[in-house]
C-alpha positions in Angstrom: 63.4 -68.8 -5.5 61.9 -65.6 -5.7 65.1 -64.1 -7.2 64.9 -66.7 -10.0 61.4 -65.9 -10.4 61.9 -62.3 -10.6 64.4 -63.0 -13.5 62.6 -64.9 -15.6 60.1 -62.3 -15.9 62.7 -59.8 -16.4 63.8 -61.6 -19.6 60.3 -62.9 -20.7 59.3 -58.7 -20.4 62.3 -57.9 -22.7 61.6 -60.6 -25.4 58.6 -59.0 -25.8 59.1 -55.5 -25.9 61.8 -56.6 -28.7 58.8 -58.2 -30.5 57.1 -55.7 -30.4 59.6 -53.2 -32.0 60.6 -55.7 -34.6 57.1 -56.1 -36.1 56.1 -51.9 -35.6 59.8 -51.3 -37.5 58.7 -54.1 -40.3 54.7 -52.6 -40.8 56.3 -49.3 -41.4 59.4 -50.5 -43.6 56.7 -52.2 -45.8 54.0 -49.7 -45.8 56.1 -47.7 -48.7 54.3 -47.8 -51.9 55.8 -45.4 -53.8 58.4 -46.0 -56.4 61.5 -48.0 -55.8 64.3 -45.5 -54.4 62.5 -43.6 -52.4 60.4 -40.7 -52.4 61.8 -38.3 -54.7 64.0 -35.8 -53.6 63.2 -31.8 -53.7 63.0 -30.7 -57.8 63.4 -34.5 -58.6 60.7 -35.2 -61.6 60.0 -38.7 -61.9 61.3 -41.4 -60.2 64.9 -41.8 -59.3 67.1 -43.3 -61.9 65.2 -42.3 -64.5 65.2 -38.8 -67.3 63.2 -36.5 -67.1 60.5 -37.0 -69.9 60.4 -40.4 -69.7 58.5 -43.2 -67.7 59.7 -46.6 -66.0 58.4 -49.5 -69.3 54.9 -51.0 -68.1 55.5 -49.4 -64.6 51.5 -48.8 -63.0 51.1 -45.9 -60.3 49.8 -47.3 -57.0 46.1 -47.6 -57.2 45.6 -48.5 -53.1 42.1 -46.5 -51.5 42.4 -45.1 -48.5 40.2 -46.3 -45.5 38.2 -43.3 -43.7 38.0 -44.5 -40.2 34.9 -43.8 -38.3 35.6 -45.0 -34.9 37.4 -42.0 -33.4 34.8 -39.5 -34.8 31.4 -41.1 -32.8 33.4 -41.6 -30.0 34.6 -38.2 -29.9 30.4 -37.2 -30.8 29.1 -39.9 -28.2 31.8 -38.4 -25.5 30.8 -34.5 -26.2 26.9 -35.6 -25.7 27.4 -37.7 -22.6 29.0 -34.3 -21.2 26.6 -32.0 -22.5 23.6 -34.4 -21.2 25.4 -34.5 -17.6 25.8 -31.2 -17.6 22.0 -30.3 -18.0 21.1 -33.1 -15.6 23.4 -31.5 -13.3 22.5 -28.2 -13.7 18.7 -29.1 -13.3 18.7 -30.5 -10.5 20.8 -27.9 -8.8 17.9 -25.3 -10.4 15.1 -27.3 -8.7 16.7 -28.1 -5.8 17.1 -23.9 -4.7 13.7 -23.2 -6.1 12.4 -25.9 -4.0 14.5 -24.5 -1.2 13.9 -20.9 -1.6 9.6 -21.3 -1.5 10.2 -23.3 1.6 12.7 -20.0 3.0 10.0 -17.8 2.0 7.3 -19.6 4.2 9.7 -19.9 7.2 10.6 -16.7 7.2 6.4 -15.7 7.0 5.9 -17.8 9.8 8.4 -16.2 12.0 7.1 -12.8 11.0 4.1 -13.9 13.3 6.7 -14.9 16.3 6.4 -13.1 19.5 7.4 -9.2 19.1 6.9 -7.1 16.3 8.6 -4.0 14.8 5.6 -1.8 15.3 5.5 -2.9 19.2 9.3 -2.8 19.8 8.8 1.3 18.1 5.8 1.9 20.2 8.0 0.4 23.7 10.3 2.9 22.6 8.2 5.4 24.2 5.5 4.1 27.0 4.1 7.4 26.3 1.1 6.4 24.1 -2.4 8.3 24.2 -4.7 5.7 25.9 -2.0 4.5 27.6 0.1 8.0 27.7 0.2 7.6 31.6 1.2 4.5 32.9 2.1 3.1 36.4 2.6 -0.1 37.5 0.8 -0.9 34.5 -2.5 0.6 34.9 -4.1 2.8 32.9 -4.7 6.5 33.6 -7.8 5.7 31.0 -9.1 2.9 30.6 -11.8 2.5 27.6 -14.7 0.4 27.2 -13.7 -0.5 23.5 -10.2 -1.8 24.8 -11.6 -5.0 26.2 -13.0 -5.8 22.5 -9.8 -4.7 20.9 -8.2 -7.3 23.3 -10.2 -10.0 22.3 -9.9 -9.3 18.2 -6.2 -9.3 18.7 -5.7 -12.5 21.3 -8.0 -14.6 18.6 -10.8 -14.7 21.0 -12.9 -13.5 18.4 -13.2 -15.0 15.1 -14.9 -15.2 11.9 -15.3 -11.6 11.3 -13.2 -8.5 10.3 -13.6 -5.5 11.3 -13.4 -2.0 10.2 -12.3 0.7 13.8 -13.4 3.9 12.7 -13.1 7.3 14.5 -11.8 10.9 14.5 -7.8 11.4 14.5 -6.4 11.6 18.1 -9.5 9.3 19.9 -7.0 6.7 21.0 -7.4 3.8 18.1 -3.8 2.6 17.1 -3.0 3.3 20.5 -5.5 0.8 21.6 -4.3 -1.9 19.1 -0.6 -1.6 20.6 -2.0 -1.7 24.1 -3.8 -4.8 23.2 -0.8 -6.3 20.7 1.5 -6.0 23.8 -0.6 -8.0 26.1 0.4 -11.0 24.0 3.7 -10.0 23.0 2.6 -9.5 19.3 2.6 -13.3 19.0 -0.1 -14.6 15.6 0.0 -10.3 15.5 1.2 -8.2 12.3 1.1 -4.7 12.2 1.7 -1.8 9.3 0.9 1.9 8.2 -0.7 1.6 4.9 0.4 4.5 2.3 -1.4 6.6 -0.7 1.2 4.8 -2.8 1.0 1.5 -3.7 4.5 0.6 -4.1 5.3 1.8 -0.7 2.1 0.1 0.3 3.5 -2.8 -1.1 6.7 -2.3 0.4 5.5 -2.2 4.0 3.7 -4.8 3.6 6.6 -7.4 2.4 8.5 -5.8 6.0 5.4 -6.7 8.3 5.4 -10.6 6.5 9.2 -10.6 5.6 8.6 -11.4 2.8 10.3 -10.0 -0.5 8.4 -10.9 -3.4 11.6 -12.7 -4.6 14.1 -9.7 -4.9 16.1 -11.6 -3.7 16.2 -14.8 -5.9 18.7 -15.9 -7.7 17.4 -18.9 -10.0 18.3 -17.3 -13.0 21.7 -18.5 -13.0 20.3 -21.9 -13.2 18.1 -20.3 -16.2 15.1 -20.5 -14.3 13.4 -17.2 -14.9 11.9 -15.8 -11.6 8.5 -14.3 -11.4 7.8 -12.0 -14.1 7.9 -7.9 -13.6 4.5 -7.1 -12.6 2.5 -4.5 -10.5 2.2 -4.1 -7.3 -1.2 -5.0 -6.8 -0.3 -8.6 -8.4 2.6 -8.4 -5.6 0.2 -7.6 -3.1 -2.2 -10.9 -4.4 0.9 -13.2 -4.1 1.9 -12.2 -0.5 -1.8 -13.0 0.3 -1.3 -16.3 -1.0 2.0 -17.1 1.0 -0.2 -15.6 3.9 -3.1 -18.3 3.4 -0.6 -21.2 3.4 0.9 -19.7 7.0 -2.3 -19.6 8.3 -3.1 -23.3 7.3 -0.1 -24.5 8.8 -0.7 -22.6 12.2 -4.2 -23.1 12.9 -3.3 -27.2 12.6 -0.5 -26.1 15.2 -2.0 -23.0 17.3 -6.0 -23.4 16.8 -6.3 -19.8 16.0 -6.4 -17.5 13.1 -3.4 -14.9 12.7 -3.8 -10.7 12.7 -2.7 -8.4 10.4 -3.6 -4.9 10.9 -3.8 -2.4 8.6 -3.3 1.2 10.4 -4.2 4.8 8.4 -6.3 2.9 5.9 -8.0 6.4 5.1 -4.3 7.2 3.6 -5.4 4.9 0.5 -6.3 7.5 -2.2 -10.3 7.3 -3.0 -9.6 6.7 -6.9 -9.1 3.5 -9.1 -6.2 2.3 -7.6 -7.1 2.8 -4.3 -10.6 1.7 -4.9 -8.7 -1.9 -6.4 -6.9 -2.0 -3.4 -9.2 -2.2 -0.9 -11.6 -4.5 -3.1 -8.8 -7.0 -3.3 -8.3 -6.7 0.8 -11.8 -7.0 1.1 -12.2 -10.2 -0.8 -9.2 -11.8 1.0 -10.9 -10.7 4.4 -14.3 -12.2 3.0 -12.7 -15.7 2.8 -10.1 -15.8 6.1 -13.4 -14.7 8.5 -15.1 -17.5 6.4 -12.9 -20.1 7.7 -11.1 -18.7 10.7 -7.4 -18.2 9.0 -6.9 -14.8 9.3 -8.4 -11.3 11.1 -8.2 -8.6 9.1 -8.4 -5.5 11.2 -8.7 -2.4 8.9 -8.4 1.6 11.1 -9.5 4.4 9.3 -10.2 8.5 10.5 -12.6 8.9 7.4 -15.8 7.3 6.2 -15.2 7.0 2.7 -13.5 3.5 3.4 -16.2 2.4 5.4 -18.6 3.5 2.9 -16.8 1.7 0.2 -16.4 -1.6 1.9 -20.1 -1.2 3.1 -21.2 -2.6 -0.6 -19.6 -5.7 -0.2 -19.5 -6.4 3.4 -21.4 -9.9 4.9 -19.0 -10.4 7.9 -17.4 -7.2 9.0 -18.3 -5.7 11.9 -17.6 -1.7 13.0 -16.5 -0.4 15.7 -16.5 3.1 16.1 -14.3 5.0 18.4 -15.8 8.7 19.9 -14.5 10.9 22.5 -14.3 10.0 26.5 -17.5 10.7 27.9 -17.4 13.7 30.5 -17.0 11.9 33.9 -13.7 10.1 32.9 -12.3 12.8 31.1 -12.5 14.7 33.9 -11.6 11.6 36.1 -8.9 11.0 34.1 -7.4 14.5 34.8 -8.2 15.0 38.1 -6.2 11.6 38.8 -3.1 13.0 36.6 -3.0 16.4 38.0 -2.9 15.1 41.7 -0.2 12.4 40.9 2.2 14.0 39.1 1.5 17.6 39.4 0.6 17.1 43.1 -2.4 19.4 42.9 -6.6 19.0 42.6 -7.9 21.1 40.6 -11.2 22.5 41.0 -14.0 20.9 39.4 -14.9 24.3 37.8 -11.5 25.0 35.9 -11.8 20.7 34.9 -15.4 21.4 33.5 -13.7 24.6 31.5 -10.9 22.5 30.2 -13.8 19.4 28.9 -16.1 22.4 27.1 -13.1 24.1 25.4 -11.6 20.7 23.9 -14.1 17.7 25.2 -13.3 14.3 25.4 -10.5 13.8 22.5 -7.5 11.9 24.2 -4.9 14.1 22.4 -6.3 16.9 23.3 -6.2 16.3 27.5 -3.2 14.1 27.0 -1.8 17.8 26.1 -3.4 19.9 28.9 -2.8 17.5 31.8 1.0 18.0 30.8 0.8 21.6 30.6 1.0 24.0 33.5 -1.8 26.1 32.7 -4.7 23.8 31.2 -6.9 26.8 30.5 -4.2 28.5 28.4 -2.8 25.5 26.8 -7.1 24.8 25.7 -7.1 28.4 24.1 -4.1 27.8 21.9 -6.1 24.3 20.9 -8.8 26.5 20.3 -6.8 28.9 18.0 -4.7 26.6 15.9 -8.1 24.7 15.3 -9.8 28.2 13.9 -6.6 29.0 12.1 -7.0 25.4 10.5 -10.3 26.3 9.3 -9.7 29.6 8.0 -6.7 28.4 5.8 -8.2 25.8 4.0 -11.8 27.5 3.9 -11.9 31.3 4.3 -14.1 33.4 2.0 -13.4 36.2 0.7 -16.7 38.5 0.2 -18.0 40.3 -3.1 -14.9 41.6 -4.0 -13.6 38.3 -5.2 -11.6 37.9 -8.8 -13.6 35.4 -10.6 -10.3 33.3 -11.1 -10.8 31.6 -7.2 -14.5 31.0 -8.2 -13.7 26.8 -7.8 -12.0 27.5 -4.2 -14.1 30.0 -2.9 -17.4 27.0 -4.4 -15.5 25.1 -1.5 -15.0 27.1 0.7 -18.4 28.7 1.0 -20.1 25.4 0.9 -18.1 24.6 4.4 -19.2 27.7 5.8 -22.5 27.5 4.8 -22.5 24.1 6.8 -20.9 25.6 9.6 -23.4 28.3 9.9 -26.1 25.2 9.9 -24.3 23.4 13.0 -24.3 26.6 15.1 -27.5 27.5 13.9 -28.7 23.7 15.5 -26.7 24.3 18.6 -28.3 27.8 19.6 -32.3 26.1 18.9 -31.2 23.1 20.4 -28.3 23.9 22.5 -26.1 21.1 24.2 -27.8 18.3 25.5 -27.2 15.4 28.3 -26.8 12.0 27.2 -27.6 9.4 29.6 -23.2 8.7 29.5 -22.3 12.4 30.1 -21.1 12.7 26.8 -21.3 16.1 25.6 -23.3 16.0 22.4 -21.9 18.3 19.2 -24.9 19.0 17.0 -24.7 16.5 14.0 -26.8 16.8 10.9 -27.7 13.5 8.7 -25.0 13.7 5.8 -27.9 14.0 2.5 -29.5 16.9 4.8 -25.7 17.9 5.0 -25.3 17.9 1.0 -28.5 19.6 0.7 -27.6 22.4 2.7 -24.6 22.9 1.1 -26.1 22.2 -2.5 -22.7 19.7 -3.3 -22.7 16.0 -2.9 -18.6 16.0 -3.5 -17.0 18.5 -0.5 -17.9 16.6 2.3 -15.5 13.8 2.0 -13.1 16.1 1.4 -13.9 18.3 4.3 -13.7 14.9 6.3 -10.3 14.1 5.1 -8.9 17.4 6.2 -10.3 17.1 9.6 -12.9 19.9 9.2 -16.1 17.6 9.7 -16.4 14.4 10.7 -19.0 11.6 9.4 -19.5 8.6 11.9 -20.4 4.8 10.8 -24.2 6.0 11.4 -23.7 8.6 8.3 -24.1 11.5 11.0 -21.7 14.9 10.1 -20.8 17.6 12.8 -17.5 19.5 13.4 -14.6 17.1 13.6 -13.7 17.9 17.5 -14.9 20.0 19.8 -12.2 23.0 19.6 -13.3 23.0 15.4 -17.1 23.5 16.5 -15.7 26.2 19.3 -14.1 28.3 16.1 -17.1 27.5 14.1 -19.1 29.2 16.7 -17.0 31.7 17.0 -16.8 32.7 13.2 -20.6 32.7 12.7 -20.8 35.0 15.9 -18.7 37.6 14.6 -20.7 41.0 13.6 -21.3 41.5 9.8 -20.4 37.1 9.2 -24.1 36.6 7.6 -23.8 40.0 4.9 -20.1 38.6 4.0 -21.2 35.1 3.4 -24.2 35.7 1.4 -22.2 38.4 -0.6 -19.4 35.9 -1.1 -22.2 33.5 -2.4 -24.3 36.7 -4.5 -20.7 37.0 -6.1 -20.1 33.5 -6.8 -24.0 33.5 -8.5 -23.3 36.5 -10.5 -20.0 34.7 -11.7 -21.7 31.6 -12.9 -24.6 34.2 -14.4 -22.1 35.4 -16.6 -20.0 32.0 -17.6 -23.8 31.1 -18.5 -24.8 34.5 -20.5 -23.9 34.8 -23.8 -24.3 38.4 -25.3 -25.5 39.2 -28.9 -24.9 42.3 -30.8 -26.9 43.5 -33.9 -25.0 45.7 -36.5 -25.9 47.9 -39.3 -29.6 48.3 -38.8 -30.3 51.4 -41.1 -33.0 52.1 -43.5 -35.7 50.1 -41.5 -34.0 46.7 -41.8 -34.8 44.2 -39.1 -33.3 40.7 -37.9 -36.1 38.5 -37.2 -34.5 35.3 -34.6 -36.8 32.6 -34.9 -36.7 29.9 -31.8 -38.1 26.4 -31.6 -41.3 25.8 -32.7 -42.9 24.9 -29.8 -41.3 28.3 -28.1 -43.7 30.8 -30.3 -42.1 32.6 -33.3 -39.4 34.1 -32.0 -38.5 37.8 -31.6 -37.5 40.3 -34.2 -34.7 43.1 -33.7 -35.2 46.4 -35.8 -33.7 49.9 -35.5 -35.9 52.5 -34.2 -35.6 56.0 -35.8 -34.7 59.2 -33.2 -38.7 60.5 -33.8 -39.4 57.4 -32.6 
């Protein structure tokens, strides 16, 4: 059955397929309209069968219009802008879909920034040796300081709603402390980096402590989505801030506590406009976190021109300043040291030598409890700190070229105010205070600028470590070796005639820049120049040539 089947088909598939080629032979048999015969063959005039100059009788050319079909042509249009459409709907989407994914990489990779460990803990565990904590064993502090237990409490989010500005002189302990207190939590909500004169590189460091990487790295323009536009580094600086904000959103909903970011060295920011722009845009961002607990901004500094800067605009920061170990645990603290790991006591007399030759400053002892002489090591302190001074603010006497008139301005107006300290010190001498700190002699900064007669040097002497100004606007030597050479500079015989001819040669300079001399000519014959001044000066004075017999 199915064989019969299978034939029948066979021969109805056959008929028509014949059908089919008759009729497509026949429509092109009688789709010819040319003349009868057949096109005409190659240099055949006229049709076949015919002369050349003459015609076929009453024979009419063809007259049949071509039809233009349109059919083809849209669909070939309609096709093309189906695929072009697709192709934009396509590529659209696959364009929105990274940019959407790549602002949602950027905040993950921010929020693990804040993830237990940091880079500036993991650099600092590669050497215990720290100066607070320079000494450690099983985990206790050689020296422990009062200000650590505050530190501790910034940096665990214990307290909120402020920031704060840790000011002190270079080598008191600060960053140190901040590490101490960052490793107590394992750097977790912490971030940590050393802020730069350059703003690029401030930018730079920045985008490392929040990985972030203001979108170097994207790649949306080969979806022809342009990225965010070339800009400065400040604007950089603004947008990291706001990926910051949306972190800190996120985690106190999760955590309950504000993030850290400390900014270490802030006194390396350059005290012009773009510095100045800087630390105004900080400032305004550290304004609003304190405001509503999303972020504390801790900001360390060795000079006072940041804290004087942020002092205009400050409502919620809070200062704490970071001095010298009083007396009793610096001494403490080496007395411990020297028995532990020296296996010796020394005697309280040669401890109370080391303290008045370099006082409390933690790099200082952290250097002569190493050593094996501490009296010898605190005379080379001593030196280099004199040396110091002398380089960057020697004078040179009344035989100085008028050409080093600007440097020897500054360097005058230092000693001048080192002159003043140890002038304070031998009236007042060194007093007690109820700690055991061992007072330098400190003059209020505006006396300080009147002394020296310039309202510009002092930051400058600040910054190179020469004087020091405290939050409580109080100057005095920058440590206690600088105030030993200060000491013993104004000491030496002869000091006060060289400085006050240094400062007679530096008047007689300016005397001159502000003289002007005038020369009369040709006076003969009794002629005269009369110089008339202002009116309300009298009438002036008249220049005439006097004769020999005069």
């Amino acid at each position: 059955m199915s064989l019969l089947l299978r034939r029948r088909l066979y021969e109805r598939t056959r008929a028509l397929q014949h059908d089919c080629f008759s009729r497509t032979a026949r429509r092109y048999s009688n789709s010819y309209s040319g003349p009868p015969g057949g096109p005409p063959t190659p240099g055949q005039i006229g049709p076949p069968g015919a002369d050349s100059g003459e015609t076929a009788a009453g024979s009419k050319p063809s007259q049949k219009v071509k039809k233009v079909e349109w059919g083809p042509t849209l669909f070939k249009a309609f096709e093309s802008a189906a695929t072009t459409f697709v192709s934009l709907i396509v590529l659209g989407l696959a364009g929105y879909g990274y940019h959407r994914y790549y602002k949602w990489l950027v905040l993950q990779k921010m929020e693990r920034a804040f993830d237990p460990g940091d880079p500036m803990l993991e650099l600092a565990n590669q050497g215990k040796q720290t100066s607070t904590s320079m000494l450690l064993d099983d985990e206790k502090h050689w020296v422990r300081r009062k200000e650590q237990e505050k530190i501790d409490a910034i940096l665990n989010g214990t307290t909120r709603g402020h920031y704060h500005l840790i000011i002190g002189e270079k080598g008191t302990g600060k960053s140190s402390m901040l590490l101490d207190a960052m490793s107590k939590v394992n750097g977790e909500g912490i971030s940590m980096f050393e802020a730069h004169a350059d703003l690029e590189i401030f930018r730079i460091r920045l985008g490392k402590a929040l990985d972030y990487e203001f979108h170097e790295d994207y790649i949306g323009s080969l979806f022809s989505i342009k990225g965010p536009r070339d800009t400065t580094a400040l604007l950089d600086i603004e947008r990291a801030f706001n990926k910051l904000e949306k972190i800190a959103l996120k985690r106190r909903k999760k955590v309950g506590r504000p993030l850290v970011l400390v900014i270490n060295s802030t006194h390396l920011l350059r005290d012009d406009e773009d510095g100045q722009d800087l630390l105004e845009l900080v400032q305004q961002r550290a304004e609003q976190w304190a405001a509503s607990n999303l972020v504390t901004l801790v900001l360390n500094s060795d000079d006072y021109w940041v804290y004087e800067r942020l002092k205009q605009y400050a409502t919620r920061m809070e200062v704490l300043p970071v001095l010298d170990l009083p007396k009793e645990e610096a001494i403490a603290a080496l007395t411990t040291y020297r028995q532990k790991y020296k296996q010796e006591k020394p005697p309280l007399e040669i401890l109370e030598q080391v303290y008045d030759r370099v006082g409390g400053r933690l790099s200082y002892l952290n250097r002569v409890a190493r050593s094996p002489n501490m009296l010898h090591t605190c005379e080379n302190i001593c030196q280099v700190e004199k040396t110091w001074f002398l380089n960057k603010c020697g004078i040179l006497g009344e035989p100085m070229d008028d050409d080093v008139m600007d440097q020897q301005k500054y360097a005058s107006a230092a000693m001048v105010l080192a002159k003043a300290l140890v002038v304070q010190e031998r009236e007042v001498g060194a007093k007690g205070h109820p700690e055991d700190r061992y007072l330098l002699p400190q003059i209020p900064l505006h006396k300080a600028r009147e002394i020296m007669t310039r309202a510009d040097f002092i930051k400058s002497y600040d910054h190179n470590n020469i004087f020091t100004i405290d939050a409580k606007a109080m100057v005095r030597a920058d440590s206690v070796p600088m105030q030993n050479a200060f000491r013993e500079i104004c000491n030496e015989e002869g000091f006060d005639d060289f400085l006050e001819a240094t400062l007679d040669r530096i008047s007689a300079i300016e005397s001159l820049g502000r003289t002007r001399e005038l020369v009369a000519k040709d006076l003969v014959g009794g002629a005269e120049y009369k110089i008339k001044g202002r009116p309300d000066r009298g009438d002036g004075i008249t220049v005439r040539m006097l004769s020999p017999d005069a």
